[in-house]
Structures are given as structure tokens and as C-alpha cells.
N, C-alpha and C positions, 0 to 999 in steps of 0.2 A: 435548408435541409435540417439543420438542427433548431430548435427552438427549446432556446437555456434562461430560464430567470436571471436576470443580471444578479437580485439577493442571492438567489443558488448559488452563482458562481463567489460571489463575495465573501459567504458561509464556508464554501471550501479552500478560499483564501487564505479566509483567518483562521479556522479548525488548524489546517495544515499548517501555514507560517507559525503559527504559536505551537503546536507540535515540536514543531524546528528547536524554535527558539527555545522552549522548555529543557529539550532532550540536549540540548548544547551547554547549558546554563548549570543543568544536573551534571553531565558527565563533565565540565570544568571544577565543579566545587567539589563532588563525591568520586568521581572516577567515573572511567569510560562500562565499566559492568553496568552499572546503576543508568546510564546515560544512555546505554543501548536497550535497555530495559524500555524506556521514554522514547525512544526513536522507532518502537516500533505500534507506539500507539495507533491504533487505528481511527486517526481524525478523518481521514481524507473518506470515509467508510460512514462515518456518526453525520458529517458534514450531506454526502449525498444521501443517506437515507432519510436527514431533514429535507434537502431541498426537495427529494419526490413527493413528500408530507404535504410540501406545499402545490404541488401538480397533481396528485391523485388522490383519489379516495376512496374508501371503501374495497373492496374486492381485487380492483384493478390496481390500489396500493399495496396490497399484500400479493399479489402477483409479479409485480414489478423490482415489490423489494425480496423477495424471493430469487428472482433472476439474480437483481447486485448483491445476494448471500452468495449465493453458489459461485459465481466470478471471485468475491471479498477472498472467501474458502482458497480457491484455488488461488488465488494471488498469495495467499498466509502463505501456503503452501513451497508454492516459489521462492517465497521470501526466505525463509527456513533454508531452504537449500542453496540461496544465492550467499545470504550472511556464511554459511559452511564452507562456503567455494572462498568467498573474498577470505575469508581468514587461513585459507590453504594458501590459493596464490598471492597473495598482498606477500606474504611472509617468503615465498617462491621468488617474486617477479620485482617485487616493490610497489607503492602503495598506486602507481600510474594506472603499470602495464594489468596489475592482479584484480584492481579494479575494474576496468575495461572489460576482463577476461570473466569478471563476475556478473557483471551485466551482459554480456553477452552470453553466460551459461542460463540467464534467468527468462532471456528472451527466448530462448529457445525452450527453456524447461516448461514455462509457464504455460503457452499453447498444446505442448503435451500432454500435463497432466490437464489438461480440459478434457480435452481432447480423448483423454483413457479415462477419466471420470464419467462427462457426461454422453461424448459421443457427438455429434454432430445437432 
């Protein structure tokens, strides 16, 4: 069903894991502001639009990568509003329950604003 370059997936791997790691490493040494700044890099974003690089070309690449913009978009999007929620309820609920409660606010937000964005 799917057909994923194993490189693809290994790009998004390491984009991402070094993400991680980066955004953890900063916000240990300079503080959590600075380190949430890094965590919200968009590796997992840089990573898939190289691996389509390597699957399309031409027209059908900029088509392709046009769809994972407008999802990317919408995902920022989400994200913004879920980081707003967890530092509401984390500080409500405690770091478990507020968590939890901010994932859950993102999974539902995010299909939404698709959804009122682009429409079906």
C-alpha cells in the first residue's frame, strides 16, 4: 500500500531525532524559552520534502510538495494552539493529566482547522 524509501524514512529519522536532541541540549544549558524555541523546528517538514525530492520531479514535485505545505501550515497551526493548551492545563492538571489533555485538544483541533481551511 505504501511505497516509502527506506533513505526517506532514515532522513526523517535523523532530521527529527537531532531535532530532539538539539531542542533538549539548548533548553538544558540556556533554559526551557530558548529550548522550546528548538523544539519546534520543523525537521520532520525539511526531512519529508527532501525525501519527495528524491521520488518526484518536476511538476508532480511541486504539486506534491504543495499538498505537505498546506497539511505542514495546518499542523503549525495546531501546534500553536496545543503548546497554549499544555501550558494552561499542565499548570491546571499537572504535567500527566494536562499533557494528555493537550494532545487530545490538538487531535481534534487539527482535523478542524483542515478541514475550515481547505474544505474536503
Amino acid at each position: 500500500m505504501f511505497n516509502i524509501d527506506p533513505f526517506s524514512l532514515f532522513l526523517r529519522f535523523l532530521f527529527g531525532g537531532s531535532a530532539v536532541l538539539a531542542s533538549t541540549l539548548i533548553a538544558r544549558t540556556f533554559g526551557g524559552r530558548l529550548g522550546g524555541i528548538f523544539a519546534a523546528f520543523p525537521a520532520v517538514y525539511l526531512a519529508a520534502v527532501m525525501g519527495l525530492s528524491m521520488e518526484y520531479k518536476g511538476s508532480e514535485l511541486l504539486s506534491v510538495t504543495e499538498q505537505l505545505s498546506k497539511g505542514a501550515l495546518v499542523g503549525m497551526a495546531a501546534d500553536i494552539c496545543c503548546a497554549l493548551a499544555a501550558s494552561y492545563f499542565i499548570l491546571r492538571y499537572g504535567w500527566k493529566r494536562g499533557l494528555g489533555l493537550a494532545l487530545l485538544f490538538w487531535a481534534v483541533l487539527a482535523p478542524l482547522i483542515y478541514l475550515a481551511w481547505f474544505g474536503f
